[in-house]
Kinemage of the C-alpha trace (Angstrom):
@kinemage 1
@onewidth
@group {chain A} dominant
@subgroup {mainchain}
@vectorlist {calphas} color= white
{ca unk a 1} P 84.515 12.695 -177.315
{ca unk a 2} L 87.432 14.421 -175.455
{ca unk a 3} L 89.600 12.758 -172.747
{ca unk a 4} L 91.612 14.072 -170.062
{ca unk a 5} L 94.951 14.719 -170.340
{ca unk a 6} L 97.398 12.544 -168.712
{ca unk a 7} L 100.069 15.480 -166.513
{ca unk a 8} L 103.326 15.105 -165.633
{ca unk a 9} L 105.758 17.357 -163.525
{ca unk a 10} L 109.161 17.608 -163.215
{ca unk a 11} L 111.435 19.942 -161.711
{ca unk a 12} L 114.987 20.999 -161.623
{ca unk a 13} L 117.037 17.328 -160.940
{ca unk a 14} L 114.971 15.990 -163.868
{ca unk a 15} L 115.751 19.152 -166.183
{ca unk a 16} L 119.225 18.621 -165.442
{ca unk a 17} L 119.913 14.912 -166.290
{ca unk a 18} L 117.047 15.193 -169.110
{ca unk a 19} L 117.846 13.167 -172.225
{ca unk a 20} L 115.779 12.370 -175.435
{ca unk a 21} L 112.144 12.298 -173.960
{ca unk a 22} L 108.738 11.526 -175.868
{ca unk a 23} L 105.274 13.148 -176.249
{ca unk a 24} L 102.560 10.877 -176.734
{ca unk a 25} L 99.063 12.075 -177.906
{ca unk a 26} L 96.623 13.561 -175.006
{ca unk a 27} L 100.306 13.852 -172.886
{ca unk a 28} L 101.657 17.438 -171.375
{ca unk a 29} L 104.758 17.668 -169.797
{ca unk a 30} L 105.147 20.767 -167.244
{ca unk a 31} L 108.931 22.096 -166.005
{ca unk a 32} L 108.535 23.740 -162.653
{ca unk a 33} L 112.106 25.166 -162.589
{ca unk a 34} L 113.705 27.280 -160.228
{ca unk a 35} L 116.079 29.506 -161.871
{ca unk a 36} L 118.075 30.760 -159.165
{ca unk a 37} L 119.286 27.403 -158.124
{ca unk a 38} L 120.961 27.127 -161.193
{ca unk a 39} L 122.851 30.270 -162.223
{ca unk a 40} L 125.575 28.691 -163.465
{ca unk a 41} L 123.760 26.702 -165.533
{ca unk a 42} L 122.346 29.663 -167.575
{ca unk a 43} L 125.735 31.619 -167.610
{ca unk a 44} L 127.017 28.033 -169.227
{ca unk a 45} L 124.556 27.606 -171.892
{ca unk a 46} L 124.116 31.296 -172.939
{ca unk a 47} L 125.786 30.550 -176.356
{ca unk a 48} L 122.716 28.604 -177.160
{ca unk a 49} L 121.201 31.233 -177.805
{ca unk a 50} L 120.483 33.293 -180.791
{ca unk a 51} L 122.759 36.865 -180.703
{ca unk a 52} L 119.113 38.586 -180.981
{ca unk a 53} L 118.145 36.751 -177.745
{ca unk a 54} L 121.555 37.645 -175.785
{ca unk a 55} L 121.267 41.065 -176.732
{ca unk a 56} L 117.436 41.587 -175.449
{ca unk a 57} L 118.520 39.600 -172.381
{ca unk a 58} L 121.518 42.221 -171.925
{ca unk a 59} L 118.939 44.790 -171.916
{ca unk a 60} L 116.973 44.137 -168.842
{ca unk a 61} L 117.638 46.645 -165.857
{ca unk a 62} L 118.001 43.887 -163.514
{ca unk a 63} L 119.217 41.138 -162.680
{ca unk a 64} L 116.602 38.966 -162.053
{ca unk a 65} L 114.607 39.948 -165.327
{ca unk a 66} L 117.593 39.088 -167.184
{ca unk a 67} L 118.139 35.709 -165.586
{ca unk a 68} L 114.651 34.948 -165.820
{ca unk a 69} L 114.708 36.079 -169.204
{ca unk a 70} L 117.629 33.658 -169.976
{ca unk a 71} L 116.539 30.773 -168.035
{ca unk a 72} L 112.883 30.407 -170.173
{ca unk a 73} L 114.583 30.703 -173.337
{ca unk a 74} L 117.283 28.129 -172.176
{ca unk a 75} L 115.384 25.689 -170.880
{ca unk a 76} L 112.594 25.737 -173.917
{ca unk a 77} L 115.291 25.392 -176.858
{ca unk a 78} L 117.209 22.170 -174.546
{ca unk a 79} L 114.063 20.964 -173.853
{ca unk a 80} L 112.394 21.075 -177.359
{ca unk a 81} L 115.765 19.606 -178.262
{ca unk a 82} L 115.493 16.485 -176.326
{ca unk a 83} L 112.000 16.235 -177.470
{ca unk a 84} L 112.437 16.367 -180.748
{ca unk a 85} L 116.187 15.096 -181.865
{ca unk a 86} L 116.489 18.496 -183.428
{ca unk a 87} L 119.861 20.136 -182.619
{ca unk a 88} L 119.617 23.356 -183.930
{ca unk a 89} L 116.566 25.048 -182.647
{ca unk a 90} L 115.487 28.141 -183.724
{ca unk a 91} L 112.452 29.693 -182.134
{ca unk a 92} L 109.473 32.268 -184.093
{ca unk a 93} L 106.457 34.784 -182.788
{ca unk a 94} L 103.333 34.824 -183.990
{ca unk a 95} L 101.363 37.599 -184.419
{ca unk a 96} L 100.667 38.639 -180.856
{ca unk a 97} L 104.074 37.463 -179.332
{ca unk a 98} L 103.337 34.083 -178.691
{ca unk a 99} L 106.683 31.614 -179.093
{ca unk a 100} L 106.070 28.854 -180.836
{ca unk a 101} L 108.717 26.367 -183.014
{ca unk a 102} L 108.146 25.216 -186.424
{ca unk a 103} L 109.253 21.668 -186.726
{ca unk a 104} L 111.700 20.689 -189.999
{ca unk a 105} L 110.443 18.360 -192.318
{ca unk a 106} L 110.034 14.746 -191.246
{ca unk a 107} L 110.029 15.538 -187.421
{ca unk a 108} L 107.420 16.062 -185.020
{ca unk a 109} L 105.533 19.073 -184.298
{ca unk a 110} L 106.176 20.031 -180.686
{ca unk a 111} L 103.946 22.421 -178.827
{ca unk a 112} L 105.194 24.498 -176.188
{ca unk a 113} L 104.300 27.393 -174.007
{ca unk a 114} L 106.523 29.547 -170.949
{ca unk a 115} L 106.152 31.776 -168.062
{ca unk a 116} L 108.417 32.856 -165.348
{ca unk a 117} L 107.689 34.974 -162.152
{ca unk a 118} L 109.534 35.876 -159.311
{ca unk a 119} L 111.707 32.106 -158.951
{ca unk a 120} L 109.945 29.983 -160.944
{ca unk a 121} L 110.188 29.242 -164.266
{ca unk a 122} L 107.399 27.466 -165.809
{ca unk a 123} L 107.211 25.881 -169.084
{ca unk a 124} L 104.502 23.089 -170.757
{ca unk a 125} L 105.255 20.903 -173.651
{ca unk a 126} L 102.826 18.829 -175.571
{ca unk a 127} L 102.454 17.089 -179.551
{ca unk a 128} L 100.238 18.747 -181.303
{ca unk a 129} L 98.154 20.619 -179.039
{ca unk a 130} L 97.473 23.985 -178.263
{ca unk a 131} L 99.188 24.978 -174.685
{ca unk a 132} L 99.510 27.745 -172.628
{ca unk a 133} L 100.689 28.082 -168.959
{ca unk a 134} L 100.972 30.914 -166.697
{ca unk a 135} L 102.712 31.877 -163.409
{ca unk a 136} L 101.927 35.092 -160.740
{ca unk a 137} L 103.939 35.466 -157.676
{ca unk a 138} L 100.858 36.289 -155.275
{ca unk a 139} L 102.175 39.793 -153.605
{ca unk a 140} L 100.567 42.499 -152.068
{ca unk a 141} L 98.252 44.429 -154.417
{ca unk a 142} L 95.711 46.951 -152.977
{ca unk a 143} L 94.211 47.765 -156.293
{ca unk a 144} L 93.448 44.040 -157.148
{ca unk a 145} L 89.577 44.593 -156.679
{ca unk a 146} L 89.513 47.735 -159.203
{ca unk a 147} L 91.563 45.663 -162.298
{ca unk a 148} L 89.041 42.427 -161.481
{ca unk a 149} L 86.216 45.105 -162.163
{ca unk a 150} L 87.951 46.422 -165.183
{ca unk a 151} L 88.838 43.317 -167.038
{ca unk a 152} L 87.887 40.365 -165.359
{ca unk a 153} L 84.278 39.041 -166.494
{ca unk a 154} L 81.234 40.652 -163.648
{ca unk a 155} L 80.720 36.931 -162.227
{ca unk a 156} L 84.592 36.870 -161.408
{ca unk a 157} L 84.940 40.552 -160.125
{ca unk a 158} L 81.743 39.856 -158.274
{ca unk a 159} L 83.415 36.292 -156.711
{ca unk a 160} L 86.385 37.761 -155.882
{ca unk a 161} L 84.863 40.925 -153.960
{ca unk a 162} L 83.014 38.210 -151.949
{ca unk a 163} L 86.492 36.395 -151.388
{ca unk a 164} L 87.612 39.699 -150.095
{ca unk a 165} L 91.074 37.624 -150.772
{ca unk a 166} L 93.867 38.993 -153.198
{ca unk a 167} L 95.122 35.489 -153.538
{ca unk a 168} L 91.354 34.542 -155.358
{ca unk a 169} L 92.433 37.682 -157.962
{ca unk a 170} L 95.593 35.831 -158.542
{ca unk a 171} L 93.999 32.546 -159.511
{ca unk a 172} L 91.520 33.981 -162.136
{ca unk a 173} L 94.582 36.041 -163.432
{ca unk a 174} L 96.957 32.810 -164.110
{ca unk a 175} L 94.143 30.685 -165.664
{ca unk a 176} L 92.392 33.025 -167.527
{ca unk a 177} L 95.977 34.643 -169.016
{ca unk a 178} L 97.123 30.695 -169.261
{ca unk a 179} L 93.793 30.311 -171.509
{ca unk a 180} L 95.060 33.480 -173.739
{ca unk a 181} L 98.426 32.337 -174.321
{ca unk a 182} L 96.850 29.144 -175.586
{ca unk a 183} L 94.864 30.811 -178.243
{ca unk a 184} L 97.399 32.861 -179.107
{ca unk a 185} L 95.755 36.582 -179.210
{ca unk a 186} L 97.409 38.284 -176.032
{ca unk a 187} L 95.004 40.628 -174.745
{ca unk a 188} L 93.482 41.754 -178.282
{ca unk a 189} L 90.075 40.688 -176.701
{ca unk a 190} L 90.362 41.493 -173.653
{ca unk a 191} L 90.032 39.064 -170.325
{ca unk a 192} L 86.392 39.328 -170.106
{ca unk a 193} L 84.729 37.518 -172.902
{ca unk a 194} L 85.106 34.438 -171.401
{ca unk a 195} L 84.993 33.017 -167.221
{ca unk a 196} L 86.645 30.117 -165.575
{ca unk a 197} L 84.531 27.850 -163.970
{ca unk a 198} L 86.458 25.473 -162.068
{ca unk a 199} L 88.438 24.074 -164.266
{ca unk a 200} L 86.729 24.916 -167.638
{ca unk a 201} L 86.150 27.827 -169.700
{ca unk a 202} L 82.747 29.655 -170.576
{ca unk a 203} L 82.099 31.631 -173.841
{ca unk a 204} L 78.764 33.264 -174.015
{ca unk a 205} L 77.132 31.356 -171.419
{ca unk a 206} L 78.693 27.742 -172.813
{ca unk a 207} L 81.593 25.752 -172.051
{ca unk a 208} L 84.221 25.437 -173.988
{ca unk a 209} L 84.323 22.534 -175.088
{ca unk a 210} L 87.445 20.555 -175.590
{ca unk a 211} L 89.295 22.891 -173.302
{ca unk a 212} L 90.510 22.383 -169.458
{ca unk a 213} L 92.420 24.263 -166.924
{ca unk a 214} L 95.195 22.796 -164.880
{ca unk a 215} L 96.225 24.419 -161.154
{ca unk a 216} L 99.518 24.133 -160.514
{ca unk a 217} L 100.203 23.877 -157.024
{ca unk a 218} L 103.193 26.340 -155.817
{ca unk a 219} L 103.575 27.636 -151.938
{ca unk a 220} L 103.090 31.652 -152.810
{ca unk a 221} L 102.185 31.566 -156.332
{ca unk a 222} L 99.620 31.221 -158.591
{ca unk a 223} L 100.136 28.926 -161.367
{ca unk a 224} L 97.543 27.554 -164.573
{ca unk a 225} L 98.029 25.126 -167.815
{ca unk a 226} L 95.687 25.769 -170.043
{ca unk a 227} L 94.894 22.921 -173.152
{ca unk a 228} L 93.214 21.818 -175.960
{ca unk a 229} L 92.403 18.324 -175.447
{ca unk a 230} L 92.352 15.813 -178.089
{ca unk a 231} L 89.727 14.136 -179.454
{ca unk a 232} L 89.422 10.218 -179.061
């Protein structure tokens, strides 16, 4: 038997007076941080990071994509410090791109998972558990119906022509790419061997079990936390 997970947000006031924090089984934490309020900040902390990571941020285009950039690697490595009592963090990819942090000997194994779009910069933190969370800024798109027939599964596409509302795409997109992230495999498989009902996930006509989707409430966005819950 599964149980729910127990949620809890916290934003930019907390992320700046954060000190050591704990994880407790069937317990996510989830950062809703806006990166633009704290540019100084980021331009502080920058030494944090690796030289590899400085040097990718210094080749985004523009601005934003390089703060954004900045601010989700920041804000994991402080973070996974305070949750951990680790001071040198150092994070890995896995095989499809997906960050994750190996914990050193005699410490626990934090699980972790960020997205950033337009000002927001999301992250989700849990022990033990496999995370993912994912963030759309919910613009304008005329050709949202033809990439919901293309890679969404036919009971979405056909939902969302019904909705005849762009902001419907946007949902399936964040949960179903927040499910992805979880498992780890990008889009190796696609987006359409699976559906989100509500806030579970169906796999050849089954749910999922052990899985659940979290909305993430943001004015203009489109936000999902996708985990693995723990069994009791």
């Amino acid at each position: 038997m599964v149980f729910q997970m127990k949620i809890e947000l916290y934003g930019n006031a907390e992320f700046l007076n954060v000190k050591k924090k704990w994880l407790h089984t069937g317990e996510a934490h989830i950062w809703k941080i806006r990166w633009r309020e704290l540019d100084f900040f980021w331009e502080q902390h920058k030494p944090f990071l690796e030289k590899e990571e400085r040097q990718k941020a210094e080749q985004y285009c523009f601005y934003e994509d390089q703060m954004r950039y900045l601010a989700g690697k920041i804000a994991v490595k402080l973070l996974l410090k305070e949750y951990s009592g680790v001071d040198k963090i150092v994070l890995s990819k896995g095989k499809y791109g997906k960050l994750y942090w190996k914990a050193p000997y005699g410490h626990r194994e934090i699980t972790f998972n960020l997205s950033h779009s337009g000002e927001w910069v999301l992250a989700i933190f849990t022990y033990q558990q496999a995370v993912g969370i994912d963030v759309q800024k919910t613009e304008e798109i005329f050709e949202y119906m033809e990439i919901a027939e293309n890679f969404f599964a036919v009971e979405e596409a056909g939902e969302i022509r019904k909705s005849g509302n762009p902001e419907r795409f946007y949902q399936y997109w964040a949960a179903k790419e927040a499910y992805l992230k979880a498992l780890g495999i990008g889009l190796n498989k696609g987006m359409d061997f699976f559906s989100v009902r509500g806030n579970r996930i169906i796999e050849s006509g089954k749910v999922k079990y052990g899985w659940r989707l979290y909305p993430i409430l943001i004015k203009d966005y489109a936000a999902y936390a996708a985990v693995q819950e723990k069994e009791r």
